[in-house]
Phi, psi and omega in degrees: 000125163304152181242154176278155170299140199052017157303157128321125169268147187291160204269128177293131168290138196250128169330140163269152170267137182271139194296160182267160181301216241161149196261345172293328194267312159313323183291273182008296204297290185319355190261322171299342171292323231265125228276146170355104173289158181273160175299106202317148187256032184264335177309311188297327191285329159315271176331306179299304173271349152262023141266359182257351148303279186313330153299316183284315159319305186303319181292301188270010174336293220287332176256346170281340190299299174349289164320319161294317181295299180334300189278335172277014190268316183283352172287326171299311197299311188304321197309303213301320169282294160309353156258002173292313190286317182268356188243025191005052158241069158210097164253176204259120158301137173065000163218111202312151168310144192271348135303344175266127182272129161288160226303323191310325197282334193250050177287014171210174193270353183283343177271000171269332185310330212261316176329151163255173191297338166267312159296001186260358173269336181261344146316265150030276163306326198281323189290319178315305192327324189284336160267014173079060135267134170295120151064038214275106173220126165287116154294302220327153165148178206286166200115328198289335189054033166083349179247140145263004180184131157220161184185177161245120150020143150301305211278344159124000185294146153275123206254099160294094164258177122236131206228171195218110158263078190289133148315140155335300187244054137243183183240160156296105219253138193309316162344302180290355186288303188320287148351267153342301117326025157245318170244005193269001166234336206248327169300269204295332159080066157249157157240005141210153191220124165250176201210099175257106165253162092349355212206157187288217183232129155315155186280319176353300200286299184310346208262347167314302191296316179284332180268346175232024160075065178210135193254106217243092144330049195261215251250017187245317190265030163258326168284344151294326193277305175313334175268315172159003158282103171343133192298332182297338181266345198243351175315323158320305177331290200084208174245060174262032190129174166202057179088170175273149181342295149320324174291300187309329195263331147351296192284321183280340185268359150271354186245005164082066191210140160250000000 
């Protein structure tokens, strides 16, 4: 059929092209082709000697076990022993705690005065030591049942302390005595038990101290045991005072008590 002149011939259509895949989608695929890796060979050479190790137990079991048993009993033990030692619930004879400050750093009481409550316990031990006590360990903490320090004797006695670090000027209120006598002969199994203060003893407390044999420190005979009079000396005391009238009235007009 003919076309007329200047017609348009109709526009031929071109095949379609396929869009190419997405590289994500290209990984995808190639990742899914692509076959297992194998195991690496430092795994096999691993794998390979603990089965020939497990082997070899099996086999010589009936005679090595002894041998085996030995070293994992001593292997336990060490562990046991480094942590007793690094967690200081082991104690070291002759050597302070790296953290207890010695009876030398605090020579006067405005320097125990500065101390915290936990170094002022560990003070505490450094003097027993210093007085030939035996076997001297800081308890304190929540838990303690009334002993912060324990230790032995020259004499071979069991040593109870407790101690409390009070502002100067407050007292001891017969409560913590009470306490204290409650577990320091029937818990703890002491034979002798003190109560080391800061601070003086309210008379209750003190009259407690006297009546059950506790020998009560407080803030005049904790500065003698701190300057260097030995704990066995001050043990007689007891809860027998805390100075004389004069003494008393000093202490209150330098700490404002009436």
């Amino acid at each position: 059929m003919a076309t007329k002149r200047g017609a348009r011939r109709p526009a031929q259509r071109r095949p379609a092209q396929r869009r190419p895949a997405r590289r994500g989608t290209a990984r995808r695929g190639a990742a899914r082709r692509r076959p297992a890796r194998r195991a690496a060979p430092q795994t096999r050479t691993r794998l390979g000697a603990a089965a020939a190790t497990a082997a070899l137990l099996a086999t010589t079991w009936s005679t090595i076990w002894p041998y085996v048993l030995v070293a994992a009993a001593t292997g336990a033990s060490a562990t046991a022993l480094w942590w007793l030692h690094h967690t200081d619930r082991l104690p070291r004879r002759g050597k302070p705690h790296p953290h207890e400050p010695t009876a030398l750093r605090a020579a006067s009481l405005a320097e125990v005065d500065a101390l915290s409550w936990r170094e002022f316990e560990h003070h505490v031990a450094a003097l027993c030591r210093r007085d030939g006590c035996r076997d001297v360990v800081v308890t304190g903490g929540a838990g303690d049942l009334g002993a912060d320090v324990t230790a032995t004797l020259p004499d071979g006695r069991r040593l109870v302390i407790q101690c409390k670090h009070y502002a100067p000027h407050r007292y001891v209120p017969s409560g913590d005595m009470q306490k204290f006598l409650g577990t320091a002969w029937l818990h703890h199994r002491a034979d002798v038990a003190v109560f080391a203060a800061t601070c003086p003893f309210g008379k209750a407390a003190l009259a407690l101290a006297a009546e059950h044999r506790i020998t009560a420190v407080h803030r005049d005979l904790l500065g003698l045991w701190n300057s260097g009079t030995p704990l066995t000396a001050l043990l007689a005391v007891g809860g027998a005072g805390q100075g004389d009238a004069a003494h008393r009235r000093r202490w209150r007009e330098t700490y404002g008590r009436g």
